[in-house]
C-alpha positions in Angstrom: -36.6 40.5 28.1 -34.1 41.5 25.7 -33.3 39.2 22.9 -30.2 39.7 20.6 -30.8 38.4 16.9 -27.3 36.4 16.3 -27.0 37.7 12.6 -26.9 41.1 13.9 -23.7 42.5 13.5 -22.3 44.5 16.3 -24.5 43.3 19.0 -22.3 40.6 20.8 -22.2 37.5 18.7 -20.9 36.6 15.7 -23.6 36.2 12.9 -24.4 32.6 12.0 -22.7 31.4 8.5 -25.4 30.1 5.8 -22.6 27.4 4.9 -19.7 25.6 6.2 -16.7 25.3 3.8 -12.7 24.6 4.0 -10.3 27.5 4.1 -7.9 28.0 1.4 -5.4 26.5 3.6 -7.5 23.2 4.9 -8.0 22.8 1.1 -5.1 22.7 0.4 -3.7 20.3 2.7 -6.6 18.1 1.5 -6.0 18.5 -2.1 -2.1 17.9 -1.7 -3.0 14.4 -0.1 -5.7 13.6 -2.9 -2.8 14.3 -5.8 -0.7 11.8 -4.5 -3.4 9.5 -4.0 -4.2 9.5 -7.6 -0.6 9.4 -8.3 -0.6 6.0 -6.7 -3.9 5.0 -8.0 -5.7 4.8 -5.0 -8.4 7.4 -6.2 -9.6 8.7 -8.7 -12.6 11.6 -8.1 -13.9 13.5 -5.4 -16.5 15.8 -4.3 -17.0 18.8 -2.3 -20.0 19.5 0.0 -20.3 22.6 1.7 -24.1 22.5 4.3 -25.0 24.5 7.2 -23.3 22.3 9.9 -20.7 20.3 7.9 -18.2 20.6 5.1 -17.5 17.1 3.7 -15.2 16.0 0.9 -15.6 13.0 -0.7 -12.9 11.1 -2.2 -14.0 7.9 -4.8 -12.2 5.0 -6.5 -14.9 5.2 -9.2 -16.8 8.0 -9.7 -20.1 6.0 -9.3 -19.5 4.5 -6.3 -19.9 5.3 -2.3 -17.0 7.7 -1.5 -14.2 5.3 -0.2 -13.3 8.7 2.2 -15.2 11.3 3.7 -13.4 14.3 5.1 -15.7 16.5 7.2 -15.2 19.4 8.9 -18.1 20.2 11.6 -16.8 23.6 13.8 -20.0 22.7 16.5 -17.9 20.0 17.4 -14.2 22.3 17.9 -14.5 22.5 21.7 -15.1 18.5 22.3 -13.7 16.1 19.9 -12.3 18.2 17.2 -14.0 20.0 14.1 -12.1 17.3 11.5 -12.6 13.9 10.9 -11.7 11.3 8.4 -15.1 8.6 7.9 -14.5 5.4 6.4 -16.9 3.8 3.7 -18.7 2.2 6.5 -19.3 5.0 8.5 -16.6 4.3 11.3 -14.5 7.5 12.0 -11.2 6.5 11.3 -9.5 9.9 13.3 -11.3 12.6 14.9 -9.4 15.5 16.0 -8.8 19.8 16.3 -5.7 19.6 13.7 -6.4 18.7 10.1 -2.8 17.4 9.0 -3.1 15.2 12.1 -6.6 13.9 11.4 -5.2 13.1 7.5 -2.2 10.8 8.8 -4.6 8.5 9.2 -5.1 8.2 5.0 -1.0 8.8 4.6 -0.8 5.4 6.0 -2.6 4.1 3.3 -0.5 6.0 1.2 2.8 4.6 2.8 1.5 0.7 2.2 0.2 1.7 -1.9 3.6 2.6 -2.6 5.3 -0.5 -0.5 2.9 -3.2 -1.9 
């Protein structure tokens, strides 16, 4: 039985990646939404996470608290529900989806209702 070793380059597969991270252009589209959050005072700090199956990014009211946010992207899911999602505080996903600025209308709502209030 032949068995191909997946970080082998050149034999077939792609190699596995040690980490999962946001593209220049994923970040961003994130960090554009974050600066106008904190220009409306919804937020105030965030953090990154970049693991083997998921990048996550935080977003916090205060920096000690639970992150109100957490934007993850997870490419095992890109052929089902969509590699991006938006997770409440709760844990409820708020938008699941394959397109990023999609899955983030779901915080520019929020946005939309800061500045009406």
């Amino acid at each position: 039985m032949n068995v191909q070793d997946p970080a082998q380059p050149g034999q077939g597969r792609q190699s596995v990646p040690q980490q999962v991270s946001f593209d220049r252009g994923e970040l961003g589209c994130i960090l554009s939404l974050y600066g106008r959050m904190v220009a409306a005072g919804e937020w105030r700090d965030y953090g990154l996470s970049c693991l083997r199956d998921v990048a996550v990014f935080s977003v916090f009211r205060r920096t000690a608290e639970h992150p109100l946010y957490r934007i993850e992207k997870r490419p095992k899911l890109r052929d089902r529900q969509g590699q991006y999602a938006v997770i409440g505080m709760d844990g409820r996903i708020l938008k699941r989806g394959h397109d990023l600025k999609t899955v983030l209308r779901v915080l520019e709502r929020k946005l939309i209702r800061a500045v009406n209030d």
